[in-house]
C-alpha positions as CSV (number, residue, x, y, z in Angstrom):
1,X,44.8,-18.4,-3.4
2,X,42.4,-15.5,-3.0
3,X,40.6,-15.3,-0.2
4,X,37.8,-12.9,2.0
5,X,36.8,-12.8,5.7
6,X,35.3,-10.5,8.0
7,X,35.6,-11.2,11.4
8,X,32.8,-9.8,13.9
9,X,32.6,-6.8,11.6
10,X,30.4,-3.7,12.4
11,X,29.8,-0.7,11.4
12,X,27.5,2.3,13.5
13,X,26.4,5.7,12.1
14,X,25.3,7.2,15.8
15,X,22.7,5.2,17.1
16,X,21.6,3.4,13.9
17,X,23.8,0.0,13.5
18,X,24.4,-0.6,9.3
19,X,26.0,-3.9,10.1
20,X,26.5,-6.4,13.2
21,X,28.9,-8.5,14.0
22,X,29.2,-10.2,10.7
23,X,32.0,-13.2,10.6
24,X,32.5,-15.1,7.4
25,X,35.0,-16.8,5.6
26,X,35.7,-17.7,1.5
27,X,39.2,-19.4,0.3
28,X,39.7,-20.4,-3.5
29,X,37.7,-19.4,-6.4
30,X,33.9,-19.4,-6.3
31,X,30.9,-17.3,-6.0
32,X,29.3,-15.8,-3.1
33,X,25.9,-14.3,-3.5
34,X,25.1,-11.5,-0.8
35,X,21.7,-11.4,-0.8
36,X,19.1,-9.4,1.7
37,X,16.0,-6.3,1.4
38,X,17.1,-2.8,0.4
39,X,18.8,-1.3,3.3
40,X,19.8,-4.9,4.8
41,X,23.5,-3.7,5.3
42,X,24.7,-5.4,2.0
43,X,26.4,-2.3,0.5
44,X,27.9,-1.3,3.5
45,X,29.9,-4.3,3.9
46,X,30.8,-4.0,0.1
47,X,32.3,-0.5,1.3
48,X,33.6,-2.0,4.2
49,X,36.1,-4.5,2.0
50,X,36.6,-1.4,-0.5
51,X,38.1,1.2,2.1
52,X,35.0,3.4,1.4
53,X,34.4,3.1,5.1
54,X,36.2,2.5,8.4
55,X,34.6,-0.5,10.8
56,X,33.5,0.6,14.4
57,X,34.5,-2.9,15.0
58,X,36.1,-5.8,13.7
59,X,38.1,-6.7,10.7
60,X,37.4,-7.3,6.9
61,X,40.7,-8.8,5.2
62,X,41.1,-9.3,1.6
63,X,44.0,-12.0,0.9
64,X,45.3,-12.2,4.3
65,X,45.7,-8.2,4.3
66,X,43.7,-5.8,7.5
67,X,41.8,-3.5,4.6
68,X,41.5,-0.7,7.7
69,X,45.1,-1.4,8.3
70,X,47.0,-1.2,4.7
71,X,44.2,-1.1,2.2
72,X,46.3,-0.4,-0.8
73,X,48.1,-4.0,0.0
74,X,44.7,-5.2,0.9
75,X,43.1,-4.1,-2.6
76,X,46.0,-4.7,-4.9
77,X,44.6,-7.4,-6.8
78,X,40.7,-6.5,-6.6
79,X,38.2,-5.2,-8.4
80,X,35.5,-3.8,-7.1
81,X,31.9,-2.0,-8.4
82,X,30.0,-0.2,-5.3
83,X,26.5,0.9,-5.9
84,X,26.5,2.7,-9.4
85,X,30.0,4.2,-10.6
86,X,30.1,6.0,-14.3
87,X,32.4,6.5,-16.6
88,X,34.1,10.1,-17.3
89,X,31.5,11.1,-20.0
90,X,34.0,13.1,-21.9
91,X,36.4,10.0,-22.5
92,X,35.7,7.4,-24.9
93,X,35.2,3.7,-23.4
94,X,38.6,3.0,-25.0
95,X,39.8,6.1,-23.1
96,X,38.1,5.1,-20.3
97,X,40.4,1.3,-20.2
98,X,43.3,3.0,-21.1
99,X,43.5,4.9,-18.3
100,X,42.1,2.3,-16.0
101,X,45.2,0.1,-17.3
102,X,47.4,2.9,-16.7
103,X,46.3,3.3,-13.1
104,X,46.5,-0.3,-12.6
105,X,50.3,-0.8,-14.0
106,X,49.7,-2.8,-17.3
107,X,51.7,-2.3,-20.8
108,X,50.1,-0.4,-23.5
109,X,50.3,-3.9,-25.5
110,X,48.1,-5.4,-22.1
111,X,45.9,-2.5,-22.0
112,X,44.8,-3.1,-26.5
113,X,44.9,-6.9,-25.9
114,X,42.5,-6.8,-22.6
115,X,40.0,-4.4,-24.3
116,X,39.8,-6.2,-27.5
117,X,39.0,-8.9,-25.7
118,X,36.6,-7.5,-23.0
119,X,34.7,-5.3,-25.8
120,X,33.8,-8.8,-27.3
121,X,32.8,-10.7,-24.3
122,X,30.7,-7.4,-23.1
123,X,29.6,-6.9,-26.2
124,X,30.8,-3.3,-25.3
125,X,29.5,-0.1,-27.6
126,X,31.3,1.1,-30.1
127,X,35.2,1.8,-28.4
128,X,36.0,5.4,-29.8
129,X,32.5,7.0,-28.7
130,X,32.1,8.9,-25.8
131,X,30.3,7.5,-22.6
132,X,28.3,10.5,-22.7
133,X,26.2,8.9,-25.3
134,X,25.8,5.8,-24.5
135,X,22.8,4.0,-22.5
136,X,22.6,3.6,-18.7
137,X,23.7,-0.6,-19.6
138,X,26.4,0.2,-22.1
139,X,27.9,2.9,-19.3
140,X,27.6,0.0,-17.0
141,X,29.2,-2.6,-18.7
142,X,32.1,-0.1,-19.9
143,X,32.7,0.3,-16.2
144,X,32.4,-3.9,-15.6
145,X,35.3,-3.8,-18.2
146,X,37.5,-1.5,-16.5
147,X,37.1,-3.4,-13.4
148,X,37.8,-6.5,-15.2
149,X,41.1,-4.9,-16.8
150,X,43.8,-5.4,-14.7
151,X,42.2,-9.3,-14.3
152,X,41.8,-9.3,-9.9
153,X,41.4,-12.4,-8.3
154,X,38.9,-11.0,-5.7
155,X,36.0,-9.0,-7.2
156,X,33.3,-7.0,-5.1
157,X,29.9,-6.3,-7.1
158,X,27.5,-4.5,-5.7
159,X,24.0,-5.5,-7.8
160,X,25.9,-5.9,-10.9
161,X,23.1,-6.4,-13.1
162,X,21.0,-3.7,-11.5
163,X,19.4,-2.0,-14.6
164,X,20.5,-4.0,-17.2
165,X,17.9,-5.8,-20.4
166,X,17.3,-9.4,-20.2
167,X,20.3,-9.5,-23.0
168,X,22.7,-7.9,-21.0
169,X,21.8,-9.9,-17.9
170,X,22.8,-13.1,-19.4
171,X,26.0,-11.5,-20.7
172,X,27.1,-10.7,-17.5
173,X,26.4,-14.0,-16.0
174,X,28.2,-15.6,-18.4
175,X,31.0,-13.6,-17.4
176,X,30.8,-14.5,-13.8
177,X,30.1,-17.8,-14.4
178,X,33.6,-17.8,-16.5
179,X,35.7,-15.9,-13.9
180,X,34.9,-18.1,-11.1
181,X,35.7,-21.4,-12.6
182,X,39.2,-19.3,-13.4
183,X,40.1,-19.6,-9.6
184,X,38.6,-15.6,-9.1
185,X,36.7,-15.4,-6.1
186,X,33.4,-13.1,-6.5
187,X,31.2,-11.6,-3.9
188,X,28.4,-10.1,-5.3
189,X,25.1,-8.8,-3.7
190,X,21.8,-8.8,-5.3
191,X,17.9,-8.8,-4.9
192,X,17.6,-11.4,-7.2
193,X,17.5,-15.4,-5.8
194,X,17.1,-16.4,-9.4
195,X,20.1,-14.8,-10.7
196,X,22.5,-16.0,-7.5
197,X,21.1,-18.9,-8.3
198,X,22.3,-19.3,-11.6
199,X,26.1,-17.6,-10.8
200,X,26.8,-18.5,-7.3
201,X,28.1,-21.5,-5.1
202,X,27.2,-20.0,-1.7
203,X,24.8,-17.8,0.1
204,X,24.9,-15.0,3.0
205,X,21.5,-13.6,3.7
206,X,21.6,-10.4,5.7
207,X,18.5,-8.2,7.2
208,X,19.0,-5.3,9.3
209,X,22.6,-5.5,9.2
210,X,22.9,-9.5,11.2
211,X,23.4,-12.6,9.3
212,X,20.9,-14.6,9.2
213,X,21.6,-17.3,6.7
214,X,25.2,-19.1,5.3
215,X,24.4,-22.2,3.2
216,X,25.3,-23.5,-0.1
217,X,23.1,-22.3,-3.5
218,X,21.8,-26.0,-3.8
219,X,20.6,-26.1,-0.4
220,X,19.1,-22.3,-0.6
221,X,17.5,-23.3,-3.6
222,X,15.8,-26.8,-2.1
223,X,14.8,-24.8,0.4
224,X,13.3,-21.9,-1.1
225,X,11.6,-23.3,-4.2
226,X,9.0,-22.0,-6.2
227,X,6.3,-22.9,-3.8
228,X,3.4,-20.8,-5.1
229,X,1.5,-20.9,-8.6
230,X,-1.0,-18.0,-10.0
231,X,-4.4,-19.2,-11.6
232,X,-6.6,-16.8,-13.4
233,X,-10.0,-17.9,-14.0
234,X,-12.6,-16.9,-17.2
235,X,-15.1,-16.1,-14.0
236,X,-15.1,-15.3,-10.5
237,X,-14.3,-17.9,-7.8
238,X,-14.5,-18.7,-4.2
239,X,-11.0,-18.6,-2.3
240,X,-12.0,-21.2,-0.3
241,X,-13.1,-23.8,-2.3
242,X,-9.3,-23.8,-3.7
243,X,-7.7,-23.8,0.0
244,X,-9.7,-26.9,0.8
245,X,-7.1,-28.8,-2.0
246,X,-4.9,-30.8,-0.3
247,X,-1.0,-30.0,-0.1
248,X,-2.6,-25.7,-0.3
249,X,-1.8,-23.9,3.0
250,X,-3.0,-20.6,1.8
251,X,-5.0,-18.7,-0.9
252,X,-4.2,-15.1,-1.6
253,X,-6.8,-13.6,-3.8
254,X,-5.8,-10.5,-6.1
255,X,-8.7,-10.2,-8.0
256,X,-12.0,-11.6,-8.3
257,X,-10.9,-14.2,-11.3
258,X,-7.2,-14.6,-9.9
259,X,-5.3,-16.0,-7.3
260,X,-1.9,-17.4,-5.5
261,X,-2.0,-21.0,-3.9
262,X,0.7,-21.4,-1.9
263,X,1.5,-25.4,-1.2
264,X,4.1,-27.8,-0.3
265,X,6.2,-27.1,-4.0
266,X,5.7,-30.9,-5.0
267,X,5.0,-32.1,-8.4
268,X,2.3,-34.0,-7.3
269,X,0.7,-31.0,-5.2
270,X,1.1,-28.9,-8.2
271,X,-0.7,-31.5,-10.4
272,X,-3.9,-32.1,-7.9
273,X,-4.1,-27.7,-8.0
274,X,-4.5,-28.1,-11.6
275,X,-7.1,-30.6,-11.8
276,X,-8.9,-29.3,-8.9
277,X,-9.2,-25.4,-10.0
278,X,-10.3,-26.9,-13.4
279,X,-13.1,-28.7,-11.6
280,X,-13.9,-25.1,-9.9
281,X,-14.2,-23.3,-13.4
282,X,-12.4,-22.6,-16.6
283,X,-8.5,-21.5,-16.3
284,X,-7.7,-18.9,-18.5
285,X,-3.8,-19.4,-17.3
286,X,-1.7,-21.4,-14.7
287,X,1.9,-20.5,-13.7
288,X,4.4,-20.7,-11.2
289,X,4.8,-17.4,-8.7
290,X,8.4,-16.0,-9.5
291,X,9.8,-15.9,-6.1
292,X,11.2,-13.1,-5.0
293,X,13.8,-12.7,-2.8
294,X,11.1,-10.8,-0.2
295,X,9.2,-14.1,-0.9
296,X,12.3,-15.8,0.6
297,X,13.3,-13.8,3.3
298,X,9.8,-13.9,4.7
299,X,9.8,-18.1,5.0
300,X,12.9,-17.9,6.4
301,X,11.6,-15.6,9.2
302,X,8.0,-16.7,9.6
303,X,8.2,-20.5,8.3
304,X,6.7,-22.5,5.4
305,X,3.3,-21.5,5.9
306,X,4.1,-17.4,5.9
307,X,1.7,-15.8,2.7
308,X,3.8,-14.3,-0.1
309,X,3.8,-10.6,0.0
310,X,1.4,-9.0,-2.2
């Protein structure tokens, strides 16, 4: 049964802390989103599992194995994609497998079985053409394939739809979404609440290198709900005669025709906004605010009533 943990573990450049005393534990298949703000310590603990870096302090074990203390045990049966690796752009992505299977022990006949099958379900470029040419999202998902090659049970992806079309996105999560109901146990960070969201079973938020936040993706999601919608109005109109609605707690204006209400996230809230901003003047448009995970972050910080960033 694959499993992660990191006990207490830290990690210090100098005086600047990247991570603190981070302890958590995932057994069995499943996904873990890793969520937090750029420079929250989410790649560092990613490099932390990987060997890339030694802890000042504590332990990160992959499968029962000390990665500090025998990391080629440790990483035996992972895969792992940390910040943004590329291909040799010489080789060809079939090249590019083939010596990924090599490196990772499997038969020639594994190595042109696993890449027929991975070029479908990545929808991968053309095999015999060389990296070189391909875009920034075909390079990406040639390298996604070659971590998926040798078929780990642990997998460590850092943002691993960073860059990618709408298209690819969904290709990728599909993926995910596949390997985790297959017993492989994911942890992958991202900015994205939506896209954890739609992948993951569990949650760590981290700012400024502390966990803040362990819960499951229903309860995140419950508790972080689209609370917010945008209204654009044919003509200007006054902020406050929209925070006066009841269920609004703030009005954010960004122009002189279009707002953000932010309010309790009810259906029945969201109903009385409507009516009442179309008793105000004519709506051109009315749509929930996407909410970021910034958006996020800051109610779990500052509470339900903290304004949206702008």
């Amino acid at each position: 049964m694959p499993s992660l943990e990191a006990q207490h573990l830290t990690k210090r450049f100098h005086e600047f802390t990247a991570l603190d005393d981070a302890s958590f534990r995932f057994d069995g298949g499943g996904a873990i989103g890793y969520l937090g703000p750029n420079g929250a310590g989410k790649t560092t603990t990613l490099k932390l599992f990987t060997s890339f870096l030694r802890p000042t302090a504590g332990t990160a074990t992959i499968n029962g194995v000390d990665v500090a203390w025998d990391p080629k045990a440790a990483l035996e049966d992972v895969g792992a994609v940390v910040e943004s690796p590329e291909p040799y752009p010489a080789l060809t992505a079939r090249e590019t497998l083939a010596m990924i299977g090599q490196f990772r022990g499997l038969s020639g006949e594994e190595i042109r079985d696993r890449t027929e099958r991975l070029a479908r379900e990545l929808d991968l470029p053309p095999l015999d053409q060389r990296t070189a040419k391909l875009s920034k999202g075909q390079r990406q998902r040639v390298v996604l394939a070659a971590v998926l090659l040798p078929e780990p049970s642990v997998l460590l992806l850092d943002e691993p739809t960073s860059g990618l079309d709408p298209a690819e996105r969904v290709i990728i999560r599909n993926l995910l979404v596949r390997l985790k109901h297959e017993n492989r146990l994911i942890l992958m960070s991202s900015h994205l609440l939506s896209e954890v969201t739609e992948i993951c079973d569990r949650v760590i938020f981290v700012n400024r290198g502390r966990i803040v936040l362990q819960d499951t993706v229903e309860s995140l999601a419950n508790r972080f709900r689209v609370t917010s919608v945008d209204v654009e109005f044919s003509l200007p109109v006054d902020p406050a005669r929209l925070g006066s609605i009841p269920g609004v707690f703030h009005v954010q204006a960004s122009s002189a025709t279009r707002l953000r209400l932010e309010f309790d996230g009810s259906d029945e809230s969201r109903t009385r906004i409507l009516e009442a901003c179309q008793a105000v003047g004519r709506v051109t448009s009315f749509s929930s605010s996407a909410l970021t995970l910034e958006d996020a972050y800051l109610r779990l910080i500052q509470g339900p009533g903290a304004a949206a960033p702008p």
